[in-house]
MDTraj code that builds the backbone (N, CA, C; nanometers):
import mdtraj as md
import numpy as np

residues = "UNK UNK UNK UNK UNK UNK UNK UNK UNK UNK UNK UNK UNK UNK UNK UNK UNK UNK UNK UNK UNK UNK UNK UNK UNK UNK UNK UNK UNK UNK UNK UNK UNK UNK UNK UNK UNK UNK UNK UNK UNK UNK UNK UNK UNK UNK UNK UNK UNK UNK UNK UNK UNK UNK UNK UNK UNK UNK UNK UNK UNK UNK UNK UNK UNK UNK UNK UNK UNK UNK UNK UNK UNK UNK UNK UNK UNK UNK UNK UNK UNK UNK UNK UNK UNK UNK UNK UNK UNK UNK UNK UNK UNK UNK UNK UNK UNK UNK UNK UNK UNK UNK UNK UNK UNK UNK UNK UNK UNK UNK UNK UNK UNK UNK UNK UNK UNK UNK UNK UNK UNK UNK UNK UNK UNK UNK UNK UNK UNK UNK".split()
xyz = np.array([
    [-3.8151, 1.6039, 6.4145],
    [-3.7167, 1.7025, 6.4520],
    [-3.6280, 1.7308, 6.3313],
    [-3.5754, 1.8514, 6.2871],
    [-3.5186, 1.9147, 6.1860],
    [-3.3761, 1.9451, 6.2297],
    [-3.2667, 1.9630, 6.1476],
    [-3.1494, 1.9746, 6.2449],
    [-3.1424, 2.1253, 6.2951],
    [-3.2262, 2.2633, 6.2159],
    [-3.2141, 2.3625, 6.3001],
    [-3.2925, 2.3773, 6.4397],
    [-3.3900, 2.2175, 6.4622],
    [-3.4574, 2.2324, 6.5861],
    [-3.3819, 2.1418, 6.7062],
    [-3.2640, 2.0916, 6.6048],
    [-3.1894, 2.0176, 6.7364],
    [-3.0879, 2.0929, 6.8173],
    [-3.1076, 2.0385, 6.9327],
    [-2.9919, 2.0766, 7.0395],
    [-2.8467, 2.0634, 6.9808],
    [-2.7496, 2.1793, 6.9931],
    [-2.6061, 2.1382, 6.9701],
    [-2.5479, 2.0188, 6.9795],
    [-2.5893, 1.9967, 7.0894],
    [-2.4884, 1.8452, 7.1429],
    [-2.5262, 1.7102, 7.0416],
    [-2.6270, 1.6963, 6.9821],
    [-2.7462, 1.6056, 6.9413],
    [-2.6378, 1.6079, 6.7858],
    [-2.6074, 1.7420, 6.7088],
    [-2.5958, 1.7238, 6.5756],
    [-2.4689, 1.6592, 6.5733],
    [-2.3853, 1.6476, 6.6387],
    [-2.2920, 1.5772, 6.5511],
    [-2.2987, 1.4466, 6.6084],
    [-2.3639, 1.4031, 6.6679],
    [-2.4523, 1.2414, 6.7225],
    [-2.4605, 1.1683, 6.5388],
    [-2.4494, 1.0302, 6.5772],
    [-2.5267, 0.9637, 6.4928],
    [-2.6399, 1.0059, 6.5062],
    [-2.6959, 0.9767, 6.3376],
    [-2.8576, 1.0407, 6.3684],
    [-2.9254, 0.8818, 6.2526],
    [-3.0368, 0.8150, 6.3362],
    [-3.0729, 0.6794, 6.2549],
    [-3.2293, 0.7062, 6.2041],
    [-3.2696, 0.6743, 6.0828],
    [-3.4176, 0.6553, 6.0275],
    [-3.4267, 0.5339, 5.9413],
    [-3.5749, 0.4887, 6.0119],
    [-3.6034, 0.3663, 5.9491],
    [-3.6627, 0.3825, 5.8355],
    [-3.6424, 0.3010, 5.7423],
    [-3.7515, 0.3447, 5.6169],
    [-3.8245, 0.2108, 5.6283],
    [-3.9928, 0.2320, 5.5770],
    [-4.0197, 0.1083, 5.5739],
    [-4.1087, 0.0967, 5.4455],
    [-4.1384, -0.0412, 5.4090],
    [-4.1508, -0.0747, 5.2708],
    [-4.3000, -0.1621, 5.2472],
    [-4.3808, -0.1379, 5.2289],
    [-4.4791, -0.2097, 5.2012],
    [-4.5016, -0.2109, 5.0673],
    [-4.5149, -0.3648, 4.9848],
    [-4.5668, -0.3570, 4.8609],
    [-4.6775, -0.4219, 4.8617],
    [-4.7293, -0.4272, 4.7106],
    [-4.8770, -0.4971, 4.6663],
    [-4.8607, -0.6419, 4.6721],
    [-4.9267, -0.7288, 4.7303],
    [-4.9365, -0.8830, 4.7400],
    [-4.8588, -0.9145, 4.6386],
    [-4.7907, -1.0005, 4.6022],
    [-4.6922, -1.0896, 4.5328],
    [-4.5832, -1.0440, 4.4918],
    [-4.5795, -0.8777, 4.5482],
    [-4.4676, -0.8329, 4.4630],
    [-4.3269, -0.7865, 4.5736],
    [-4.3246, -0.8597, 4.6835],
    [-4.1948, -0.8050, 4.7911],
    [-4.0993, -0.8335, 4.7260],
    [-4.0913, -0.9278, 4.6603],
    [-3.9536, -1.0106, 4.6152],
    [-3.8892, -0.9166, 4.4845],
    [-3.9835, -0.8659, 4.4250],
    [-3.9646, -0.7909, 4.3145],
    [-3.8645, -0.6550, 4.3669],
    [-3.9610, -0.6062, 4.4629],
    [-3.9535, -0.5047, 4.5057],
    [-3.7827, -0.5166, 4.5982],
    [-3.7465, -0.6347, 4.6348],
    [-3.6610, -0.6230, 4.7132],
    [-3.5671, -0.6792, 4.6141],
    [-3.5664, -0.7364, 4.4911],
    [-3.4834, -0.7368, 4.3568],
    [-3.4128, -0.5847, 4.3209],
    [-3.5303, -0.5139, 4.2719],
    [-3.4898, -0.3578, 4.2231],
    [-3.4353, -0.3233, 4.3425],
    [-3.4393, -0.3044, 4.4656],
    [-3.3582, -0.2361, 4.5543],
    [-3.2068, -0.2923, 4.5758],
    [-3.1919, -0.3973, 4.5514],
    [-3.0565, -0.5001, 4.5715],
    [-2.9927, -0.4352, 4.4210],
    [-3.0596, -0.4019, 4.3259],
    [-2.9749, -0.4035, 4.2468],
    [-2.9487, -0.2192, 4.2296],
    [-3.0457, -0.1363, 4.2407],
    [-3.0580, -0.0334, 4.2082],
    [-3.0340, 0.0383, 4.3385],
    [-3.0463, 0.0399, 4.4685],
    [-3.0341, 0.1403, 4.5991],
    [-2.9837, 0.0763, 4.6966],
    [-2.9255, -0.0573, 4.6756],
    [-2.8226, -0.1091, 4.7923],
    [-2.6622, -0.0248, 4.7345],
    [-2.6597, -0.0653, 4.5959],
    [-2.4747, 0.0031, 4.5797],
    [-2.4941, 0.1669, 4.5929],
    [-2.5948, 0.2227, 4.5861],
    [-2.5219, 0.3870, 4.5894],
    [-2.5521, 0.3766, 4.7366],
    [-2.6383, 0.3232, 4.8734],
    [-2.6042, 0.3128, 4.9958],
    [-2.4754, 0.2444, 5.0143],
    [-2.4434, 0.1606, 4.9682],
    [-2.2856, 0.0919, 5.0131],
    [-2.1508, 0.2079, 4.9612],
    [-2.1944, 0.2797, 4.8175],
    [-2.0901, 0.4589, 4.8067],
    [-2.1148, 0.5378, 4.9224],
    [-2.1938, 0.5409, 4.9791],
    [-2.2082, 0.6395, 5.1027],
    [-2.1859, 0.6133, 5.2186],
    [-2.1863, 0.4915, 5.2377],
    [-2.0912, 0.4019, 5.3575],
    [-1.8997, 0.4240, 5.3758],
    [-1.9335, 0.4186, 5.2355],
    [-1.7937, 0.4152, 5.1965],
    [-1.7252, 0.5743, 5.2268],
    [-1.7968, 0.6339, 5.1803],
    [-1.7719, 0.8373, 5.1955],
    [-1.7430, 0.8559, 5.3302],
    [-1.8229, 0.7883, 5.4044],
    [-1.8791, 0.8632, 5.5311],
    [-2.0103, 0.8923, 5.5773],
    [-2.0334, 0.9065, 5.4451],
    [-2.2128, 1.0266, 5.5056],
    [-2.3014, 0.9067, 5.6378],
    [-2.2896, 0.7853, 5.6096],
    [-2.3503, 0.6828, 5.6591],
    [-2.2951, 0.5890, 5.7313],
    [-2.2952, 0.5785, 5.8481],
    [-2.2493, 0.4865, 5.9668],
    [-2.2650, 0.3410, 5.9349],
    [-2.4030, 0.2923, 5.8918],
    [-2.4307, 0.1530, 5.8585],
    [-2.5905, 0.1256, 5.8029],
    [-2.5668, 0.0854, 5.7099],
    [-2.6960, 0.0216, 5.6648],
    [-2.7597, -0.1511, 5.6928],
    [-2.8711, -0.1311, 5.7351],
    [-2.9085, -0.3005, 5.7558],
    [-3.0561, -0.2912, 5.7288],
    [-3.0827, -0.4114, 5.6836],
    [-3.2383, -0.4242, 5.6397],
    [-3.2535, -0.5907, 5.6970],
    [-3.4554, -0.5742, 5.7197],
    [-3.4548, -0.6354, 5.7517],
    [-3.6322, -0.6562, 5.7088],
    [-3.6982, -0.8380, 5.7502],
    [-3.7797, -0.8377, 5.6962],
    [-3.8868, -0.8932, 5.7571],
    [-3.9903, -0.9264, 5.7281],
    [-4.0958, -0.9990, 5.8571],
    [-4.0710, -1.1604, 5.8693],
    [-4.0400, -1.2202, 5.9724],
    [-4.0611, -1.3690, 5.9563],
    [-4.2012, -1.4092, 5.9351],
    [-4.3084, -1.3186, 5.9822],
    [-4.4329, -1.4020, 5.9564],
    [-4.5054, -1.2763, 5.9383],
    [-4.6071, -1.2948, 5.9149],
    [-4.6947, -1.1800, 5.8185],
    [-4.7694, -1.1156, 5.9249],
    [-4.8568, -0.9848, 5.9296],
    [-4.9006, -0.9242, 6.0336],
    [-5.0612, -0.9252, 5.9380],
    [-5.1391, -0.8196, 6.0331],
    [-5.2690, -0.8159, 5.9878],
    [-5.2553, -0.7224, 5.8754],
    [-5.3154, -0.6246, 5.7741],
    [-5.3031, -0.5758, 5.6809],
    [-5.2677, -0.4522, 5.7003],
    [-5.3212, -0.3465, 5.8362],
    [-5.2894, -0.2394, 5.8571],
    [-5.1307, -0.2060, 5.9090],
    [-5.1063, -0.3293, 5.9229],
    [-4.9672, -0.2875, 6.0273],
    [-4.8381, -0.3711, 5.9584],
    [-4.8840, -0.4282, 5.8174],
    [-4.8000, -0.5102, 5.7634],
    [-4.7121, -0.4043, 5.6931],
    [-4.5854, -0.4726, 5.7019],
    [-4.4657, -0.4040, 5.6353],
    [-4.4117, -0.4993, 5.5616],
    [-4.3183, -0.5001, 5.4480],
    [-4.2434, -0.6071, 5.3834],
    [-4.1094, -0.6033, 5.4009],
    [-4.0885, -0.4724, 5.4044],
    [-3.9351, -0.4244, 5.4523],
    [-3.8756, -0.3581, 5.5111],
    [-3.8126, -0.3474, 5.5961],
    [-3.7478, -0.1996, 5.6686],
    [-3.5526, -0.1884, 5.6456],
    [-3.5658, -0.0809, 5.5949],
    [-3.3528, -0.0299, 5.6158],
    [-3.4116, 0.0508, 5.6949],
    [-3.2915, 0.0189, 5.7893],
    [-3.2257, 0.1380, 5.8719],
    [-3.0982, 0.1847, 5.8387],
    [-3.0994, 0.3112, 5.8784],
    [-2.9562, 0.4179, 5.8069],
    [-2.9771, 0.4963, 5.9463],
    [-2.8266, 0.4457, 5.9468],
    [-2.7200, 0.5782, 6.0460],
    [-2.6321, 0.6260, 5.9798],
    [-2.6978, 0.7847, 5.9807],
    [-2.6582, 0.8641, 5.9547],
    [-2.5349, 0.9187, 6.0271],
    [-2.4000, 0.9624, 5.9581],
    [-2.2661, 1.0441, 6.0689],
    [-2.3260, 1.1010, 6.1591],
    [-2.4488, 1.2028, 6.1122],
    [-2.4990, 1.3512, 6.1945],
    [-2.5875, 1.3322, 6.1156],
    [-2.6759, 1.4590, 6.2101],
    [-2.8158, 1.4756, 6.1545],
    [-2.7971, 1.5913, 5.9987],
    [-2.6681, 1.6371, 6.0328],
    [-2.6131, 1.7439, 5.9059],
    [-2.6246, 1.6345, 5.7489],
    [-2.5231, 1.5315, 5.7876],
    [-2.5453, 1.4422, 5.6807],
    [-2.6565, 1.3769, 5.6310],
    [-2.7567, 1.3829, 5.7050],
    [-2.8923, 1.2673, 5.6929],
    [-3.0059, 1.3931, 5.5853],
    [-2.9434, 1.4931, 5.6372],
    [-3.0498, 1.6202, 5.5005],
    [-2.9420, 1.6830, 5.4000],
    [-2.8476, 1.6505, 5.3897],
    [-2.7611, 1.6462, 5.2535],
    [-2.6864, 1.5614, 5.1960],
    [-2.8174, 1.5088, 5.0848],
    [-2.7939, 1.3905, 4.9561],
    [-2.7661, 1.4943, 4.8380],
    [-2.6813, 1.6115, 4.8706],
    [-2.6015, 1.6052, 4.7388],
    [-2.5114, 1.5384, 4.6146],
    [-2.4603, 1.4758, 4.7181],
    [-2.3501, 1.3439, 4.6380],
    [-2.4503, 1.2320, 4.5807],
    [-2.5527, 1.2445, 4.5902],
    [-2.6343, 1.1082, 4.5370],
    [-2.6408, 1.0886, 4.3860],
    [-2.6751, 1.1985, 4.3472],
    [-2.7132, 1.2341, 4.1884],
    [-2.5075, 1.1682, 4.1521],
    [-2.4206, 1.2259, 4.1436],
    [-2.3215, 1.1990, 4.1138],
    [-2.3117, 1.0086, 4.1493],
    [-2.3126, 0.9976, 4.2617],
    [-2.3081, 0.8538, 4.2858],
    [-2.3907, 0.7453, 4.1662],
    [-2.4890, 0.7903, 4.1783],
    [-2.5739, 0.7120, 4.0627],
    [-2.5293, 0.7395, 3.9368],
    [-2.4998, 0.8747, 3.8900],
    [-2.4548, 0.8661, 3.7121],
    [-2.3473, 0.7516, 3.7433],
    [-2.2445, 0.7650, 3.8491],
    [-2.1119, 0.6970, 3.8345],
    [-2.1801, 0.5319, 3.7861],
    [-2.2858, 0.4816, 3.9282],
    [-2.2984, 0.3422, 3.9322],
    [-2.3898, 0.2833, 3.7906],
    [-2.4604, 0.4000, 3.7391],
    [-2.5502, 0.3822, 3.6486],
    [-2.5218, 0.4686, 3.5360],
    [-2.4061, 0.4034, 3.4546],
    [-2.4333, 0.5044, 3.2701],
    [-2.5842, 0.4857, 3.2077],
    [-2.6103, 0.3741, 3.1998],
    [-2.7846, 0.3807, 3.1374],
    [-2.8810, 0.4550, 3.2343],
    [-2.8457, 0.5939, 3.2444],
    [-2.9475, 0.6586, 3.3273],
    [-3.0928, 0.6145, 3.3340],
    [-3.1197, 0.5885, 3.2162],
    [-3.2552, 0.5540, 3.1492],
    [-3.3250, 0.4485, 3.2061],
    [-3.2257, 0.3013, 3.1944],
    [-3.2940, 0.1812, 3.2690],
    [-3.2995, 0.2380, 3.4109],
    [-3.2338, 0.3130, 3.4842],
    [-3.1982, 0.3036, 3.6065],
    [-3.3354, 0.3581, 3.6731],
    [-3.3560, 0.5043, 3.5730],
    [-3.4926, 0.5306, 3.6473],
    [-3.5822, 0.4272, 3.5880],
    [-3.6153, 0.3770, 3.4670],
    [-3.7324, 0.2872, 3.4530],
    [-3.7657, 0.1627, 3.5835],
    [-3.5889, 0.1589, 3.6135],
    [-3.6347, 0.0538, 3.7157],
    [-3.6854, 0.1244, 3.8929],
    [-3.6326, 0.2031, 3.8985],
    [-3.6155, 0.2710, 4.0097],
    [-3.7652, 0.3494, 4.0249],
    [-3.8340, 0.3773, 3.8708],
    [-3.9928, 0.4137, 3.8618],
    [-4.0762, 0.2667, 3.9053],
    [-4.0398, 0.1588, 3.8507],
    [-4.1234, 0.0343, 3.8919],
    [-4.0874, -0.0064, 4.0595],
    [-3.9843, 0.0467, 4.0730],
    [-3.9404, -0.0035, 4.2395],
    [-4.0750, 0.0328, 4.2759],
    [-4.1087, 0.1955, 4.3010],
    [-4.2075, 0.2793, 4.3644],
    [-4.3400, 0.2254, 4.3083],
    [-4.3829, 0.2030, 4.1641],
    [-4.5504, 0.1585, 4.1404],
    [-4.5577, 0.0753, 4.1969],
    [-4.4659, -0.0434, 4.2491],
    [-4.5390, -0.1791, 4.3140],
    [-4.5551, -0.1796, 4.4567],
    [-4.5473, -0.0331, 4.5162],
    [-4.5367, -0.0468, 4.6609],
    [-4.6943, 0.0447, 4.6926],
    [-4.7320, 0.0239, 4.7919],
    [-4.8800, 0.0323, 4.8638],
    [-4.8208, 0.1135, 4.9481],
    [-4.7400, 0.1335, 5.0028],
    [-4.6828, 0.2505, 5.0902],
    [-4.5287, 0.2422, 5.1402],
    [-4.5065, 0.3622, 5.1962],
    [-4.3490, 0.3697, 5.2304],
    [-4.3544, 0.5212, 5.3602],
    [-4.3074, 0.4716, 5.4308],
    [-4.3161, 0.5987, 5.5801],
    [-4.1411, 0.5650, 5.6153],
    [-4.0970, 0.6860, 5.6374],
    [-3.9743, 0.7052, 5.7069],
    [-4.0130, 0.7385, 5.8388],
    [-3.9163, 0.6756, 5.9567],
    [-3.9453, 0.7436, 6.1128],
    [-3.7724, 0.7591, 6.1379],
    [-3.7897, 0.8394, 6.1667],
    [-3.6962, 0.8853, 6.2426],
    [-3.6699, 0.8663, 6.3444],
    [-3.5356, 0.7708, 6.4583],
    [-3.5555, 0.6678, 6.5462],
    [-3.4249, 0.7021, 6.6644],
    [-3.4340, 0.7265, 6.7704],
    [-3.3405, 0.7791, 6.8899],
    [-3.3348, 0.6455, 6.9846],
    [-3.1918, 0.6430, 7.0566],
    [-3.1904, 0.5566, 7.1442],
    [-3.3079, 0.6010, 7.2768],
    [-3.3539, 0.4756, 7.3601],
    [-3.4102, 0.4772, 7.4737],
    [-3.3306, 0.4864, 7.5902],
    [-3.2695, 0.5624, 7.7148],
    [-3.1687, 0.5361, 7.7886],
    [-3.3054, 0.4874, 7.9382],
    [-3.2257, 0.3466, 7.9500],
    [-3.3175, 0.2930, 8.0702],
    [-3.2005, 0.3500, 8.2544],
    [-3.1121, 0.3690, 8.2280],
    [-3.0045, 0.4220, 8.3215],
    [-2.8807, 0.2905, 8.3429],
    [-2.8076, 0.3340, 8.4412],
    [-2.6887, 0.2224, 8.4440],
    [-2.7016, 0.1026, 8.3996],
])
top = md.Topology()
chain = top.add_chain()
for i, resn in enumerate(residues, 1):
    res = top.add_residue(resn, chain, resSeq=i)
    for name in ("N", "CA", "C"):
        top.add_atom(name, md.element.get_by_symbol(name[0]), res)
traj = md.Trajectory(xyz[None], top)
């Protein structure tokens, strides 16, 4: 769902998507290094703004079969679904957190080669009634 396909009432709702993280055998830890250092602080600037309700990640206690294995998942709540498709402020956030533009993408390029896949879902409460 897109926010010009949502219902009025819906957009100024929190709006939450999971991201999830699969890397290549030996490399989660790596992978969850570069993110701690490189895409946890400009999510914790956007916490801070507003744009983002709360960030939490989380990880497998025990391993799954190969098709369905994940290594990592954040979830982000978004203010609104308005905020969740405008990362304008990002580019600014990062020059601020990162003057060595340079390492930042070298590292932020190795985040992505060591991963085997990455799917965002987009995730709504279930209402069971009273």
């Amino acid at each position: 769902m897109f926010p010009q396909d949502s219902p009025p009432h819906t957009q100024s709702r929190p709006f939450a998507v999971e991201y999830y993280y699969k890397a290549r055998w030996g490399f989660a830890e790596e992978f969850l290094a570069l993110f701690r250092k490189n895409h946890w602080p400009v999510l914790q600037k956007q916490v801070e703004s507003g744009r983002l309700v709360r960030v939490t990640a989380v990880k497998p206690r025990y391993h799954a079969n190969e098709e369905g294995r994940w290594d990592f998942r954040v979830t982000i709540v978004f203010r609104d679904v308005a905020a969740a498709f405008d990362a304008s402020a990002e580019e600014d956030i990062k020059r601020q957190l990162f003057p060595d533009q340079e390492a930042f993408r070298r590292e932020e390029q190795r985040r992505f080669e060591i991963l085997l896949a990455h799917w965002d879902v987009p995730i709504q409460d279930v209402e069971f009634g009273p």
